[in-house]
C-alpha positions in Angstrom: 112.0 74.7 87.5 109.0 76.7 85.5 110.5 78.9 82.8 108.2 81.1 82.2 108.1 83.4 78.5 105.8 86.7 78.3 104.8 88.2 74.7 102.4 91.0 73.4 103.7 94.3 75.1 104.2 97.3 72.9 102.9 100.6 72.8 99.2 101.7 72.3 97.2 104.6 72.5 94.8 105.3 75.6 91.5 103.6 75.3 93.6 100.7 72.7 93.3 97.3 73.6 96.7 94.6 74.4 96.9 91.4 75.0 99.7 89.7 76.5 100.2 86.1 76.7 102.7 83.9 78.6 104.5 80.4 77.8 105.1 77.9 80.6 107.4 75.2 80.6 109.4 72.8 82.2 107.9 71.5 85.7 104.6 72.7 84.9 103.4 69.6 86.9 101.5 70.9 89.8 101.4 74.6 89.3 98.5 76.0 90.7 97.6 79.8 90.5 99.5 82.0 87.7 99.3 85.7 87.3 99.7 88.7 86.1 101.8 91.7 88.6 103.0 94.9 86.9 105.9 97.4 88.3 106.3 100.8 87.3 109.9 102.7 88.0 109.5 103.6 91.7 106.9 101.7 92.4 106.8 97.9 94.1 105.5 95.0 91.7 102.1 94.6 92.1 98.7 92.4 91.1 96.8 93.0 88.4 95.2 89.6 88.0 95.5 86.2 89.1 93.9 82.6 88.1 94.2 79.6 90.5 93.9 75.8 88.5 90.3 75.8 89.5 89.9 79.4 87.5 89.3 81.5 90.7 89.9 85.0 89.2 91.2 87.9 91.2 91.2 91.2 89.6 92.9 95.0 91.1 90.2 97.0 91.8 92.0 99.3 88.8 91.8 96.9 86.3 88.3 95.2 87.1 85.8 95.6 84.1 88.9 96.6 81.7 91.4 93.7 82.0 90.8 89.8 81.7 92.3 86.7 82.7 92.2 83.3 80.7 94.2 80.3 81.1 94.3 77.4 78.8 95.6 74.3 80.7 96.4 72.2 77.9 98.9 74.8 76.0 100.1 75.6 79.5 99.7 79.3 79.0 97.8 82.1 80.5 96.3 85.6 79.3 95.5 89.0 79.9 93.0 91.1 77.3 93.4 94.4 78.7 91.3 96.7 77.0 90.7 100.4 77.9 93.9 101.2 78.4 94.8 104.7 80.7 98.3 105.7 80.5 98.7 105.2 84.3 98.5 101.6 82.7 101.8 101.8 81.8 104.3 99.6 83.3 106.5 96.2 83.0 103.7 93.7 83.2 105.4 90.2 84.7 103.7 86.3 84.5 103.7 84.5 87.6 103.3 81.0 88.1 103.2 79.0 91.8 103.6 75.4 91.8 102.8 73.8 94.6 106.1 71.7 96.2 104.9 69.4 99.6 103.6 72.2 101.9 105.6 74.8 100.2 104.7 77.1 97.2 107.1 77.6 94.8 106.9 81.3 92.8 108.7 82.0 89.1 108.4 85.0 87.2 109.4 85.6 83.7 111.1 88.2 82.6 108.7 90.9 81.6 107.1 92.8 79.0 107.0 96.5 78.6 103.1 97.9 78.3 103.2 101.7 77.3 100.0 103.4 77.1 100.3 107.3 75.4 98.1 109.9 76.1 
């Protein structure tokens, strides 16, 4: 099991800057990519960013030049900087980690943090 911990939402004004960090732990041995998805009410969870072990970056085309990914190995944790925030930002932003298990992939999410951008 990867438990995975999020921290850093809040509310912000548009054009503010956040940045949200998450904790793993536990079978952190052999996970590979972690991420960054976001679901507003109504809508299905979705990418914002993601970082594979070899720090392959993948950005939503709405977040690209506004949001970065960072991972430090060592403290087994991983990063967003958003900056620029739009309100349309707003959403429960959740951390992602897949651990690779034989020739399956294993996904855990944390629990989520609450991102509100105001207008």
């Amino acid at each position: 099991q990867v438990q995975l911990v999020e921290s850093g939402g809040g509310l912000v004004q548009a054009g503010g800057s956040l940045r949200l960090s998450c904790a793993a732990s536990g079978s952190i041995f052999r996970v590979d990519a972690m991420g960054w998805y976001r679901q507003a009410p109504g809508n299905q969870r979705e990418l914002v960013a993601r970082i594979t072990s070899d720090s392959i970056t993948r950005y939503a085309d709405s977040v690209k030049g506004r949001f970065t990914i960072s991972r430090d190995t060592a403290k087994n944790t991983v990063n967003l900087e958003m900056n620029s925030l739009k309100p349309e930002d707003t959403s429960v932003y959740y951390c992602k980690a897949e651990r690779l298990n034989g020739n399956t992939r294993l996904i855990y999410w944390g629990q989520g943090t609450q991102v509100t951008v105001s207008s």
